[in-house]
C-alpha positions in Angstrom: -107.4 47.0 -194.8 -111.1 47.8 -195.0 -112.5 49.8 -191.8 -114.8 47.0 -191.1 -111.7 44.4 -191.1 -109.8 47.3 -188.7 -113.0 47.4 -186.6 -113.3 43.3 -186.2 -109.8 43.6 -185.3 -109.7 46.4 -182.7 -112.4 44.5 -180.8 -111.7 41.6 -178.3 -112.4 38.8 -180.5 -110.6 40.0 -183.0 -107.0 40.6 -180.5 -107.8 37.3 -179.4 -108.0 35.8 -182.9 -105.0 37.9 -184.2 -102.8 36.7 -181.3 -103.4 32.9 -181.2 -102.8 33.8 -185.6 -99.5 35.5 -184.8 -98.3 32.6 -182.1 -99.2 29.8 -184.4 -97.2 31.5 -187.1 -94.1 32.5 -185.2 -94.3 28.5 -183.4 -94.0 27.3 -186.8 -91.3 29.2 -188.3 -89.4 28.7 -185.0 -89.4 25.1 -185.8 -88.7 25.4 -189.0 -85.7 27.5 -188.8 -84.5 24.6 -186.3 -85.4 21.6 -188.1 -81.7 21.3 -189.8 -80.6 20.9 -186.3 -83.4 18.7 -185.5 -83.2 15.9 -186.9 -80.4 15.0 -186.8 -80.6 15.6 -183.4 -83.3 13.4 -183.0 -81.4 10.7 -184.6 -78.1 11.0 -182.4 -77.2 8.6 -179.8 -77.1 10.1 -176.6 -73.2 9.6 -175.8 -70.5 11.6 -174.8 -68.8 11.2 -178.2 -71.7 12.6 -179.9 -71.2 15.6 -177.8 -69.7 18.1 -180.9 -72.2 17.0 -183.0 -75.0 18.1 -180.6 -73.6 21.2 -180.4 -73.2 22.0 -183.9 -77.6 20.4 -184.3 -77.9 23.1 -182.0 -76.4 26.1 -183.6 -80.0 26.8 -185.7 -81.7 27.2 -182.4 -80.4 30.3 -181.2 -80.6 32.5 -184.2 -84.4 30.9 -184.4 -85.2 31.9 -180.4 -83.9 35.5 -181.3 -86.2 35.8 -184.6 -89.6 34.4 -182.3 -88.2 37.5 -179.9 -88.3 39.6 -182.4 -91.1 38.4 -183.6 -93.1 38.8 -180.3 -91.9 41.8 -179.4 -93.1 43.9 -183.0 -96.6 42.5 -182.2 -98.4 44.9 -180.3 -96.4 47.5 -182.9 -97.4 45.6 -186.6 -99.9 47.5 -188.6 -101.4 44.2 -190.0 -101.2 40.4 -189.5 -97.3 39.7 -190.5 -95.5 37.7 -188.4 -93.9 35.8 -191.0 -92.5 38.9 -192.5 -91.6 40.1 -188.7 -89.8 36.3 -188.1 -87.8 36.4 -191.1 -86.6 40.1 -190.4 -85.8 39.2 -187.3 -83.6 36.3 -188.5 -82.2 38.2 -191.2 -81.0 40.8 -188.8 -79.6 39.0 -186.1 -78.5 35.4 -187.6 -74.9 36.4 -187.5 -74.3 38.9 -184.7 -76.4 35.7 -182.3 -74.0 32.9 -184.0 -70.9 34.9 -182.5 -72.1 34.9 -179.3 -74.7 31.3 -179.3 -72.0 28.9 -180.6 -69.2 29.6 -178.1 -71.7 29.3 -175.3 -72.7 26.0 -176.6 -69.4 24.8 -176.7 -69.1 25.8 -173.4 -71.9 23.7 -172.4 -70.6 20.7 -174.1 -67.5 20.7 -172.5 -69.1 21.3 -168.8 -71.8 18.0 -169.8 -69.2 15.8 -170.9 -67.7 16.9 -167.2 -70.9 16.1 -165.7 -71.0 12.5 -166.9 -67.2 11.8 -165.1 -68.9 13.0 -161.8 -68.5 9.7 -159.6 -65.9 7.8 -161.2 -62.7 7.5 -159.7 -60.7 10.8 -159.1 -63.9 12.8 -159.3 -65.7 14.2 -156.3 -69.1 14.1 -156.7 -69.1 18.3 -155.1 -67.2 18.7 -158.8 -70.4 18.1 -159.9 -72.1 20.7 -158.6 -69.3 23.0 -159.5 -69.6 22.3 -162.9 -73.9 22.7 -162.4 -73.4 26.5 -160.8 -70.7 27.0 -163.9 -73.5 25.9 -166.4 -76.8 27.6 -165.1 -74.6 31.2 -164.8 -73.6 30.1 -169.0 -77.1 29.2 -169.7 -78.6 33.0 -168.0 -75.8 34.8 -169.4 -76.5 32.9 -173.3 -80.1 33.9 -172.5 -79.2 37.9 -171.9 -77.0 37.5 -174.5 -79.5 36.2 -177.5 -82.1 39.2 -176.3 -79.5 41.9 -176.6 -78.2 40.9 -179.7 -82.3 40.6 -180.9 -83.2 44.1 -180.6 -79.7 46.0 -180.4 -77.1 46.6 -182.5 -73.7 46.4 -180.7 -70.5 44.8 -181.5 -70.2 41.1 -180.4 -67.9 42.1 -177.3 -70.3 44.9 -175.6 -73.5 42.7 -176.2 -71.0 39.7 -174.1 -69.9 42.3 -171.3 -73.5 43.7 -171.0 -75.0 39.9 -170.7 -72.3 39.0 -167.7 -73.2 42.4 -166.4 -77.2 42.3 -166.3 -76.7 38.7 -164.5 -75.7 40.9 -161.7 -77.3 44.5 -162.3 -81.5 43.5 -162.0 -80.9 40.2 -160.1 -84.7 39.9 -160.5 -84.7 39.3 -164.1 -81.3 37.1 -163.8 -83.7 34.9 -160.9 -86.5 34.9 -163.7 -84.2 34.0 -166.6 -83.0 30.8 -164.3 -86.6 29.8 -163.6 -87.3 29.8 -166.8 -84.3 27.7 -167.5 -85.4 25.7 -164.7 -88.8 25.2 -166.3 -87.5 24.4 -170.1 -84.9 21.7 -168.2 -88.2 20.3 -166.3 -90.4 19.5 -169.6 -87.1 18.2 -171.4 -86.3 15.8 -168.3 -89.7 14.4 -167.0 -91.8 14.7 -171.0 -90.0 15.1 -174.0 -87.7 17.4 -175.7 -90.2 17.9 -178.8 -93.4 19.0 -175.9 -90.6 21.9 -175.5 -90.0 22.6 -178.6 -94.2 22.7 -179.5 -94.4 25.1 -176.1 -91.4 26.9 -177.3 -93.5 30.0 -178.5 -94.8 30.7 -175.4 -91.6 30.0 -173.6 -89.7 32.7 -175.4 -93.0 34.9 -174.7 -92.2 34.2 -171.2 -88.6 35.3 -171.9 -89.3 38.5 -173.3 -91.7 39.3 -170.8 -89.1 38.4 -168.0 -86.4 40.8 -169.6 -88.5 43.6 -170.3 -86.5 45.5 -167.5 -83.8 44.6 -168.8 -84.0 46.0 -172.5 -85.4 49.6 -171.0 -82.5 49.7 -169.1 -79.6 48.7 -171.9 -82.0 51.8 -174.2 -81.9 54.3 -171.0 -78.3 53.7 -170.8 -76.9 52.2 -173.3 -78.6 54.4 -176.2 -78.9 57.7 -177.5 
């Protein structure tokens, strides 16, 4: 890289520029690496029979949220404008150690929605329902701390599943700004579609890694040599 090009880029324009590049870059990769999960997503009836098949359409989406982490994360520490190359390292590190510990959670989830929609028929309280809520939002923050452990450390499968349960409880702040987050991604799903989420998504997982930051100097203080 010339030292004009390092000059152009040093200077508030250029950070600016290289930031909305690296953003746009990562957002389309992120979609990409979910699209086999996508459509046929897209394409499912939304039934309670169709529940195993959502949750196998959304298997590609957490090894793709813990590549845009990674992603987002080597940023401020790339030498030049590679965020493809930072994506796909990212993926190619973490695909299986985030499967282990994505897929069971979505099962999970599956089971507690096809729960949800007995809620009011006869023999089910309606309170059941917001047992089976609680159950899913504490799944949901624990998948979260889950995906960004396994992103940027290398544990086995069980320690990076004890050390999510046990940061849901340790920096309760970053557990209340996982769940707002969560809160937030449920909102634009519910009241404007699920693909204005997955166009925001980028930034979402931005706001994810900027919410856990406590969390991942903690697991290095203490959790690393």
């Amino acid at each position: 890289m010339s030292a004009q090009s390092r000059e152009f880029l040093d200077g508030p324009l250029g950070r600016v520029t290289s930031a909305v590049y690296w953003f746009l870059v990562v957002e389309l990769l992120l979609v990409l690496a979910m699209l086999p999960g996508l459509v046929p997503l897209a394409l499912l009836d939304r039934s309670v029979s169709n529940a195993p098949l959502v949750v196998l359409c959304l298997a590609p989406v957490g090894p793709a949220l813990s590549a845009a982490l990674f992603a987002l994360r080597d940023r401020p520490r790339a030498e030049s404008l590679s965020p493809g190359a930072s994506f796909w390292k990212g993926y190619r590190l973490n695909v299986l150690d985030v499967l282990k510990l994505w897929v069971p959670a979505l099962v999970v989830l599956g089971v507690i929605a096809v729960g949800l929609v007995s809620v009011g028929t006869p023999g089910v309280p309606v309170w059941y329902g917001g047992i089976l809520i609680g159950i899913g939002g504490l799944v949901l923050m624990w998948t979260v701390n889950a995906v960004v452990v396994a992103s940027f450390f290398g544990f086995r499968t069980r320690d990076v599943a004890r050390l999510a349960g046990y940061y849901l409880f340790r920096l309760p702040l970053v557990a209340l700004g996982v769940l707002s987050l969560l809160i937030l991604a449920t909102g634009i799903i519910v009241f404007t579609s699920d693909l204005l989420f997955v166009i925001l998504m980028v930034f979402w997982a931005a706001l994810v890694l900027r919410t856990v930051r406590p969390l991942l100097r903690d697991v290095e203080e203490r959790f690393t040599e």
